[in-house]
C-alpha positions as CSV (number, residue, x, y, z in Angstrom):
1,X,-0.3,-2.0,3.4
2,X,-2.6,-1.9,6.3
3,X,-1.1,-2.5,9.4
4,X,-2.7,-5.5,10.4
5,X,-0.9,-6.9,7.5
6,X,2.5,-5.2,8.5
7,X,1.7,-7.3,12.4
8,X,1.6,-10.6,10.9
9,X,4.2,-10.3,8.4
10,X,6.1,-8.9,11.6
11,X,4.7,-12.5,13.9
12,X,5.5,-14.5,10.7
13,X,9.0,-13.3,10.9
14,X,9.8,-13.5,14.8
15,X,8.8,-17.0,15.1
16,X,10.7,-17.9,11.8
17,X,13.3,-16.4,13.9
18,X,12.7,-18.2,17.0
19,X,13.1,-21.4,15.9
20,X,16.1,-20.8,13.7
21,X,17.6,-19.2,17.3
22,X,19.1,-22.1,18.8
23,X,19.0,-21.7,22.7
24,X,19.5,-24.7,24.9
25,X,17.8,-23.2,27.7
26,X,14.6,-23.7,29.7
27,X,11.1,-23.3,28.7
28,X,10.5,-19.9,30.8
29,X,13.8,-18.6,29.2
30,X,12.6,-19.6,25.3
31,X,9.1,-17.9,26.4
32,X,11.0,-15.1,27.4
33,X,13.1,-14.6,24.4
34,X,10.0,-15.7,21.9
35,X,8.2,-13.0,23.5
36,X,11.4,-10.4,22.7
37,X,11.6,-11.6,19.3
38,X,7.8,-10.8,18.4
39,X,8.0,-7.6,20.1
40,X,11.0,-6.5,18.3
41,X,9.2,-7.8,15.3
42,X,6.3,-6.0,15.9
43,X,7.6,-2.4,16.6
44,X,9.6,-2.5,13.2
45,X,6.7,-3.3,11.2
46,X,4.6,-1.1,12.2
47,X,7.0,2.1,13.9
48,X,7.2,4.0,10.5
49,X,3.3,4.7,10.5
50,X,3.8,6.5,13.4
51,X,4.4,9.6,10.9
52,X,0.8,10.9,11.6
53,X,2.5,12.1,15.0
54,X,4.7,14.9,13.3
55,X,2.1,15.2,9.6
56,X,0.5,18.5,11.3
57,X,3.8,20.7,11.2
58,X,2.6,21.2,7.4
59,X,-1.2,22.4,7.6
60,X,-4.3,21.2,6.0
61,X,-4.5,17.6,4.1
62,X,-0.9,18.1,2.5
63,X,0.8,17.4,6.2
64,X,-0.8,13.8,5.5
65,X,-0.1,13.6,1.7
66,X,3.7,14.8,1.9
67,X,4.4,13.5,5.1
68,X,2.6,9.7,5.1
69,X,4.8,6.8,3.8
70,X,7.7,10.0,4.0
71,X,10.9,10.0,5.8
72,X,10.1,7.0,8.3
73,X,9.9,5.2,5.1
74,X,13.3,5.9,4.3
75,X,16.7,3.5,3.9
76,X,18.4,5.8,5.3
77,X,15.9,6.7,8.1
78,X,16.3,2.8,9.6
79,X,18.9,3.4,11.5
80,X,17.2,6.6,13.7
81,X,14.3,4.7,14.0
82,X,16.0,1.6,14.8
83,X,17.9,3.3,17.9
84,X,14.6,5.0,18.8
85,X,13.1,1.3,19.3
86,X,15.9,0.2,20.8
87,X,15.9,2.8,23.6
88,X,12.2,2.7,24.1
89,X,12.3,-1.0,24.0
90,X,14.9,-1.4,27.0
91,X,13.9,1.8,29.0
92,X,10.7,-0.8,29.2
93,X,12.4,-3.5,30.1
94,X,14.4,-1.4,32.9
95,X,11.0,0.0,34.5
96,X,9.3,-3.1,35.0
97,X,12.5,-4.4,36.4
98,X,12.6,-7.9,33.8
99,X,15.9,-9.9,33.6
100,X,17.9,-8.5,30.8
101,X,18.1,-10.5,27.5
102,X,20.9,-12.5,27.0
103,X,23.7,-10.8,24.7
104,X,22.8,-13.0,22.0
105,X,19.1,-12.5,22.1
106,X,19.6,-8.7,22.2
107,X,21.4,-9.3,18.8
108,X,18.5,-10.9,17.5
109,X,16.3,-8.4,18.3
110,X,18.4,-5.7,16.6
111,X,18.1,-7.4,13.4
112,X,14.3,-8.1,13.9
113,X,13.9,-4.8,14.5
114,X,16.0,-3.6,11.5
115,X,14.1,-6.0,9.5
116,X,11.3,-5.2,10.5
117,X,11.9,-1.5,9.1
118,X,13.0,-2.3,6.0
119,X,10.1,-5.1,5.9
120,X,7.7,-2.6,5.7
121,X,9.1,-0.5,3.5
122,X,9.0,-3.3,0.8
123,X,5.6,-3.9,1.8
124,X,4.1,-0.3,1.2
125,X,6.0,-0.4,-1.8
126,X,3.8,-3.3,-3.8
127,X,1.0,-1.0,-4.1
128,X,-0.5,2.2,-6.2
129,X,0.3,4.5,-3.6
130,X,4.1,4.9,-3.5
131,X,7.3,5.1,-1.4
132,X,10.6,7.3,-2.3
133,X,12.9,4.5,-0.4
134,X,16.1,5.9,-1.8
135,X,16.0,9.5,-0.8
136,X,18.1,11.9,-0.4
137,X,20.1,10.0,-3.2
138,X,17.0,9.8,-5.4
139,X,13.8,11.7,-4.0
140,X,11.6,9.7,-6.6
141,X,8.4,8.0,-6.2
142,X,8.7,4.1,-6.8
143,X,5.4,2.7,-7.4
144,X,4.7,-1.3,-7.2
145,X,1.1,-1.2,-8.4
146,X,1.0,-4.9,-7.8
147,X,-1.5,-5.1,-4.8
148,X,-4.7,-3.3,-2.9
149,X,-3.4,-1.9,0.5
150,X,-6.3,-4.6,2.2
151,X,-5.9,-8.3,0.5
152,X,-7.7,-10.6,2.5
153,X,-5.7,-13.9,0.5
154,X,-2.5,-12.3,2.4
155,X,-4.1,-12.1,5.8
156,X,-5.5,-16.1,5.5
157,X,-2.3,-17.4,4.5
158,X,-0.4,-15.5,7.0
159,X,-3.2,-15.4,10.0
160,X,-3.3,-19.5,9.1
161,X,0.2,-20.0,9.8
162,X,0.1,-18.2,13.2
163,X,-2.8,-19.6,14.4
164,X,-1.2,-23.2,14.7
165,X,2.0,-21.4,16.7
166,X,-1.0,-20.2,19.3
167,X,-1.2,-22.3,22.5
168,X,-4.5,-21.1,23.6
169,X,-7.9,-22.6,21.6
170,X,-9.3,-19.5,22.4
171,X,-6.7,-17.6,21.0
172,X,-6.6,-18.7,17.8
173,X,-10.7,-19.1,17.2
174,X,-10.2,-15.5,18.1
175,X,-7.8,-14.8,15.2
176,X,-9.5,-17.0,12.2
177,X,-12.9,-15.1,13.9
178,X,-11.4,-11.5,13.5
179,X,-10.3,-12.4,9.5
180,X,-13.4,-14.0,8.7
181,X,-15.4,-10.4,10.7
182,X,-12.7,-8.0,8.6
183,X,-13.4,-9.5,5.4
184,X,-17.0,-9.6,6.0
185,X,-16.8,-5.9,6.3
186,X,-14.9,-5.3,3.4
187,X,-17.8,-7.0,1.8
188,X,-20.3,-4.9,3.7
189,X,-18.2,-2.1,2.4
190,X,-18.9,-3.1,-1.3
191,X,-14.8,-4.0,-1.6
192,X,-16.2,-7.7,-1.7
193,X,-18.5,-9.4,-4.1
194,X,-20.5,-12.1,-2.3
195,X,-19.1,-14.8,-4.5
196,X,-15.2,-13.6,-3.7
197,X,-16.2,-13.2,0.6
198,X,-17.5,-17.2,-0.2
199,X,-14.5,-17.9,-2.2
200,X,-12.3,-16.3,0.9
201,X,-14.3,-18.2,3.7
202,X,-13.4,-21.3,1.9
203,X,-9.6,-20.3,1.4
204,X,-9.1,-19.3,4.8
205,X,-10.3,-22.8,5.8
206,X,-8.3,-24.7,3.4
207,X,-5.4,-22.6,5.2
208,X,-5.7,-23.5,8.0
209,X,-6.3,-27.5,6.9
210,X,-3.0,-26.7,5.3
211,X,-0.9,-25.4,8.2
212,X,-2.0,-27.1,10.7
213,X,-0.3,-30.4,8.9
214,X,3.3,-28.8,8.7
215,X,5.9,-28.9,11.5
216,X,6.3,-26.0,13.3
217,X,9.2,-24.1,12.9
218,X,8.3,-24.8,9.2
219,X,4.8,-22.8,9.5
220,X,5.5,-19.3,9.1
221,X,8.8,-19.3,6.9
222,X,6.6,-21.3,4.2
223,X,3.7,-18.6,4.6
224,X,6.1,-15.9,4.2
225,X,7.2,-17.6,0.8
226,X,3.5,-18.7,-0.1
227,X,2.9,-14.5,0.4
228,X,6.2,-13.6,-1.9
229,X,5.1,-16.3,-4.7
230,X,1.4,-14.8,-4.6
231,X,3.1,-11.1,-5.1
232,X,5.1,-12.4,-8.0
233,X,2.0,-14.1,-9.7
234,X,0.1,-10.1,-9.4
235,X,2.9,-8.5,-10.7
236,X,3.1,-10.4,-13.9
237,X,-0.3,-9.4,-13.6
238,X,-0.5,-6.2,-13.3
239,X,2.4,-5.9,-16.4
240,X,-0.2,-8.1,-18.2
241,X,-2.9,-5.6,-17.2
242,X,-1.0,-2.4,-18.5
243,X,-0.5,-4.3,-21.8
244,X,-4.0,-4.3,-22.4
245,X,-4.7,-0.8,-21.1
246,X,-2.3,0.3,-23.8
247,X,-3.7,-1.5,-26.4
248,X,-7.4,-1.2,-25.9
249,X,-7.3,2.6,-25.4
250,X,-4.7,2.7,-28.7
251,X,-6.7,0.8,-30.9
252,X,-10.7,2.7,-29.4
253,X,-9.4,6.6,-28.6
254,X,-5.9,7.4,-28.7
255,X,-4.1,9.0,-31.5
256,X,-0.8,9.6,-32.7
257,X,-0.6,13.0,-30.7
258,X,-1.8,11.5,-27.6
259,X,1.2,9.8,-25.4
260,X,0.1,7.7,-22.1
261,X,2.2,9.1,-19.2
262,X,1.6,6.4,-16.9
263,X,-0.7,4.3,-15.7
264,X,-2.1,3.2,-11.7
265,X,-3.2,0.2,-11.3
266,X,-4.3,-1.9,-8.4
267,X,-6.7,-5.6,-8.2
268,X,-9.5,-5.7,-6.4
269,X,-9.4,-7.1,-2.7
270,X,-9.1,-11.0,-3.0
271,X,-9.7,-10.7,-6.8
272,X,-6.9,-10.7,-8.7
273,X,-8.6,-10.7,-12.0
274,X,-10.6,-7.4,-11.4
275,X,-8.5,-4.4,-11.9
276,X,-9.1,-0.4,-11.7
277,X,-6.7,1.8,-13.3
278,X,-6.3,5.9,-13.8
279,X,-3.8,7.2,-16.4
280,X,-2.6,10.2,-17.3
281,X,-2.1,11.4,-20.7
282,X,-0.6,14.4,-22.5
283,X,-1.8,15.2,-26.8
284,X,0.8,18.1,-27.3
285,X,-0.4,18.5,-30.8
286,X,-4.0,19.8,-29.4
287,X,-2.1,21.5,-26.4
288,X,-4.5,18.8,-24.0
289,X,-3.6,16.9,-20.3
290,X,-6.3,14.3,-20.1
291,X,-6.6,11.7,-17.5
292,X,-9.4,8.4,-17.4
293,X,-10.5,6.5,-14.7
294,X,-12.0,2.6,-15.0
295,X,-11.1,-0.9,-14.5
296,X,-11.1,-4.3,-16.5
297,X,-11.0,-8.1,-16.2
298,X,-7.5,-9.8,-17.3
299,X,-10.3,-13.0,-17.9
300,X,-13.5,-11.8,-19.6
301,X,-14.5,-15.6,-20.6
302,X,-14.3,-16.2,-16.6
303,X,-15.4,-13.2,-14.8
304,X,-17.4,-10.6,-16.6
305,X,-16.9,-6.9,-16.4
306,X,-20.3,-6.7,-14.3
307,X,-19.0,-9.6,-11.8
308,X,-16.1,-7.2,-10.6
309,X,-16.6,-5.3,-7.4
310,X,-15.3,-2.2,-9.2
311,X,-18.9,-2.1,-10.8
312,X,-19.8,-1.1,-6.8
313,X,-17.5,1.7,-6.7
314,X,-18.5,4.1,-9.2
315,X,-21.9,6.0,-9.4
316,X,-21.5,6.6,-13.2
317,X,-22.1,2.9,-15.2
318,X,-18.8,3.9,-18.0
319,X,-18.3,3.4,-21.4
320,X,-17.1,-0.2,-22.8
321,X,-13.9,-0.1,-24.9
322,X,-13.2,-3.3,-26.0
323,X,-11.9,-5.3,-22.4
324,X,-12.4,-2.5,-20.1
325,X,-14.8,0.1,-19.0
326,X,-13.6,3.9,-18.5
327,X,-15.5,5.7,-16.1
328,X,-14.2,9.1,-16.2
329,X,-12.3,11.4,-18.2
330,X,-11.0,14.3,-17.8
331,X,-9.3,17.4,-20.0
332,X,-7.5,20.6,-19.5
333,X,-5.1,22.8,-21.4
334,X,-1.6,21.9,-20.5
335,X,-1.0,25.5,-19.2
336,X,-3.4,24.8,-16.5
337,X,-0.9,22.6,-15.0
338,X,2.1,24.7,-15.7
339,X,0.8,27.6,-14.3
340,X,-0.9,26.1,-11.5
341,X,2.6,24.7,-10.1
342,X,4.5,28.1,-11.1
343,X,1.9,30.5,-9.5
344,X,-0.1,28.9,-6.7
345,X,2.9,27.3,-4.1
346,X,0.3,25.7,-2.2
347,X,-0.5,23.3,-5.2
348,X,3.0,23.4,-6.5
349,X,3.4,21.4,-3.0
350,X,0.2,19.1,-3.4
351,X,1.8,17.9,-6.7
352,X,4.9,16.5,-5.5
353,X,2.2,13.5,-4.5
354,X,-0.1,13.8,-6.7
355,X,0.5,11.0,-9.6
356,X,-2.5,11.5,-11.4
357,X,-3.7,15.0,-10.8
358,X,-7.3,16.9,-11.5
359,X,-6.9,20.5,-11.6
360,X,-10.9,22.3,-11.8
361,X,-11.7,25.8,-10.7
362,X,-11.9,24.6,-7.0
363,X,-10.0,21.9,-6.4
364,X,-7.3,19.8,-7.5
365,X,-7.3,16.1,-6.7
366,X,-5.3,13.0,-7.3
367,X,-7.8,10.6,-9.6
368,X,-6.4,7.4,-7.8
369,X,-8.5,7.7,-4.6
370,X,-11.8,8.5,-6.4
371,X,-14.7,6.5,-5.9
372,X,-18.1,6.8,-4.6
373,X,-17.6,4.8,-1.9
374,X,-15.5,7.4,0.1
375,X,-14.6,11.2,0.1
376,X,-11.1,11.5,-2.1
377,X,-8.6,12.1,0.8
378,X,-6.1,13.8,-1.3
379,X,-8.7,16.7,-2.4
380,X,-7.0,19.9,-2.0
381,X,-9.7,23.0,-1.7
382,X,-8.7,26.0,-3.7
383,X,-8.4,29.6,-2.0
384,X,-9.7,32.3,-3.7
385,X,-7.6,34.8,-1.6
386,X,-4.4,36.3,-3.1
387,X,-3.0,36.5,0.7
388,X,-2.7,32.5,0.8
389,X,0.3,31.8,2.9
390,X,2.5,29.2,1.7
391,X,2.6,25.6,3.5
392,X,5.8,25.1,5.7
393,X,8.0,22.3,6.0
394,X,7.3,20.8,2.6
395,X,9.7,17.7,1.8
396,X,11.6,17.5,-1.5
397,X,9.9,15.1,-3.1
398,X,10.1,14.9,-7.2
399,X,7.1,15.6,-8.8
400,X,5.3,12.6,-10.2
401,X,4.7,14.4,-13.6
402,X,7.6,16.4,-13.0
403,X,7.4,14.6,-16.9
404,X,5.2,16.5,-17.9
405,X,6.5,19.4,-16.2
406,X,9.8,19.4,-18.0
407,X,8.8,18.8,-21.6
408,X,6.3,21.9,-21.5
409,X,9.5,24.0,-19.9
410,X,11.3,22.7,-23.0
């Protein structure tokens, strides 16, 4: 998820916290530990991202690919990172010479900051892009394919709830401006239709109608639970969404040979009816590795193909089958895949991220993060030159189609 997302659910969390912390102190002492809470909060949702800082030590775009959402996203990297903060966080509170928490309050912020890690771990893991939480006990990719990485509907609810725990009137009309200015670029950005920004403006109103009647300790704690309902309802979903993947392609252009591999999906911002999906498919009887590209509306009486803000994303208009539209395809000989991660260590590496892969004559890149609204950032640029030198420091990752993989090694 995008880290404005990882703040709030951080906020939402510390001031749940704060007000289930029962201090019989004075107001500057409850400022004071309010404000330790959220900054605990705050560095464990958003401290594993800070991966970018060591990506380089592998060269090129696989540092990012291999090393993003990597070992700071990790069970068993918590701990590390949760000493780390601690350190940093009270080396801070030496320099500036504050009053050290209370022993209680330092507790607290231990387990913010702990749950804060592990917080956004589970939140990079609802979407098409991937964690391996479990590793080195299982170095697999766990894929939640339930939400974009931006969804404005999360940032109302949880941006609602916070804004009533703000004192300041500027404040807060400075936070329900900055969702209202985000999502208006997202629509700018063709992520939005007009109708679904409208839609938004009117939710993130009604939000903060809603919030603004509860209680306060009971704000955030019932936003965090609105957020976990609202996850539940696009996972059933996206399960719904594969089931008619599956059965539009079977009955329009699969075959008995062909076998779907898997299948990404992920909704379109603030439209969960609108979804684009890539799959990857393997006919062994025709010795093929295909892969499609397109998206579909779980409600075609409702919203219509051409309402979905996919249509926006893709230069070519696709091909209609049944429910859905496929905008791409693409084929290869299954040996181009073998051979490519047996002879060529450079993309042997790129494919232990690569879920959906596109193998040409020049490059190779992961169909997932194709659209003509931005350059594919997983693109990998084939050398010519038999001199290549292999990329260092490349994690153990399993390959996504290490299925694949296997049953041609079979």
């Amino acid at each position: 998820m995008d880290n404005l997302t990882h703040t709030m659910i951080g906020a939402a969390i510390a001031e749940t916290a704060f007000f289930a912390f029962r201090q019989d102190t004075g107001e500057k002492a409850r400022r004071s530990t309010r404000s330790v809470f959220h900054w605990a909060s705050f560095l464990g949702n958003n401290f594993p991202d800070l991966d970018f800082l060591y990506a380089r030590i592998t060269p090129g775009p696989l540092g990012y690919l291999l090393h993003h959402r990597g070992h700071t996203h990790t069970l068993i990297g918590v701990l590390p990172q949760a000493a780390l903060i601690f350190f940093i966080f009270y080396s801070v509170e030496k320099l500036f010479k504050r009053q050290p928490s209370d022993p209680a309050t330092k507790r607290m912020a231990a387990i913010l900051v702990t749950l804060g890690l592990i917080a956004h771990i589970f939140a990079d893991s609802w979407n098409s892009y991937g964690v391996h939480p479990f590793y080195p006990w299982n170095s697999k990719w766990y894929y939640g394919d339930t939400i974009f990485i931006i969804e404005p509907l999360v940032w109302a609810v949880l941006g609602m709830s916070l804004v009533w725990q703000i004192k300041s009137k500027a404040s807060r009309a400075a936070l329900a401006l900055l969702l209202a200015t985000l999502t208006f670029l997202l629509f700018k950005m063709n992520a939005l239709t007009l109708e679904t920004y409208l839609f938004f403006l009117v939710f993130l109103a009604f939000a903060g109608w809603f919030f603004r009647l509860l209680p306060e300790p009971n704000r955030c704690p019932i936003a965090l639970m609105l957020v976990l309902g609202f996850l539940g309802c696009l996972k059933s979903a996206s399960i719904h969404a594969k089931d008619l993947i599956v059965k539009t392609l079977s009955a329009s252009v699969l075959n008995d040979s062909i076998k779907i591999r898997d299948i990404a999906l992920s909704p379109a911002p603030a439209q969960p009816f609108c979804w684009s999906f890539t799959t990857s498919e393997t006919d062994l009887k025709n010795n093929k590795w295909i892969t499609r590209q397109g998206y579909l509306t779980l409600t075609p009486r409702l919203i219509l193909l051409s309402n979905c803000p996919q249509g926006r994303w893709f230069s070519s208009p696709g091909e209609l089958k049944g429910g859905l539209i496929v905008i791409k395809k693409y084929e290869a000989k299954l040996e181009t895949l073998t051979q490519a991660d047996r002879n060529d260590c450079e993309i042997s590496a790129w494919l232990r991220f690569a879920r959906i892969p596109v193998i040409d004559k020049n490059s190779a890149f992961d169909l997932r993060f194709t659209t003509n609204q931005r350059i594919n950032f997983s693109k990998l640029d084939l050398k010519k030159s038999e001199n290549i030198q292999c990329p260092s420091f490349i994690p153990p990752w399993e390959k996504p189609r290490q299925d694949i993989l296997s049953d041609l090694l079979e």
